[in-house]
C-alpha positions as CSV (number, residue, x, y, z in Angstrom):
1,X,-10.5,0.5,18.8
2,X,-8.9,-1.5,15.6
3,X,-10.1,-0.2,12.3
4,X,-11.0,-2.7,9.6
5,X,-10.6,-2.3,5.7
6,X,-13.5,-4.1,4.5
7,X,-15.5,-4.3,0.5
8,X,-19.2,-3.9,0.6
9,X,-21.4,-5.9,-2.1
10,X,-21.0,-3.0,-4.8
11,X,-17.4,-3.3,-4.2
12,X,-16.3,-0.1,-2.4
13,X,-13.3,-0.6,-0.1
14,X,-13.4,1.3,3.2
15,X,-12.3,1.2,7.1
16,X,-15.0,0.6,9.8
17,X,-14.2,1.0,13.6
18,X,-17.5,-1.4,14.5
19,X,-16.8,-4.9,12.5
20,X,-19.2,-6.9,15.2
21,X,-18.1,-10.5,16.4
22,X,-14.6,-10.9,14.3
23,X,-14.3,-13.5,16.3
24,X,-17.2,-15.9,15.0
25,X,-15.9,-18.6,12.9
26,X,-19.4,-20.6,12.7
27,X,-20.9,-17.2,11.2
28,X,-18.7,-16.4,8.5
29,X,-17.0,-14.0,7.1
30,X,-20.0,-11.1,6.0
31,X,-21.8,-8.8,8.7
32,X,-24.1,-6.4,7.9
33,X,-22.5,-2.7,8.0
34,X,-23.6,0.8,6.8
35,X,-21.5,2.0,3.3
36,X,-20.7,5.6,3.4
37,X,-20.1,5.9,-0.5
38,X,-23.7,3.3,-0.7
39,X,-25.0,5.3,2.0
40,X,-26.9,1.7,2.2
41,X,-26.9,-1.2,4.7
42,X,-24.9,-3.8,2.8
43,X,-23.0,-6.9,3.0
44,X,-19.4,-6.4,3.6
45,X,-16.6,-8.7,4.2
46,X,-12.7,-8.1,5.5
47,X,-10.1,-6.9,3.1
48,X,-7.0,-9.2,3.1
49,X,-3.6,-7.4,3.3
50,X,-3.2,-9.6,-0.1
51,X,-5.7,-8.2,-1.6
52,X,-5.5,-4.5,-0.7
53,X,-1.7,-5.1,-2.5
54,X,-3.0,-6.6,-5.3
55,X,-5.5,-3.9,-6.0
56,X,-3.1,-0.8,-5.4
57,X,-0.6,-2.8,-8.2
58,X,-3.3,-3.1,-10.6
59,X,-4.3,0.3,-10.0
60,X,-1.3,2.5,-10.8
């Protein structure tokens, strides 16, 4: 199954195996997933490649 790097509402970037219905333009991007650092039900939306770059370089 394909991982996906998603952000949660609080802003903590992680990899979830169950992203549900990827495919569902008319929904949007945001499903509701479980946070392991929120330990919450939250929010969370996919992590761009772009972005993932951009926020290692501003980073280190």
């Amino acid at each position: 199954m394909e991982r996906t790097v998603v952000r949660c509402a609080e802003g903590h970037v992680f990899s979830t195996a169950s992203f549900p219905m990827q495919q569902a333009e008319r929904l949007g991007p945001g499903r509701l997933v479980r946070c392991p650092r929120c330990a919450r039900l939250r929010s969370v939306v996919p992590v761009t490649l772009e972005q993932q770059q951009q926020q290692r370089s501003t980073a280190g």
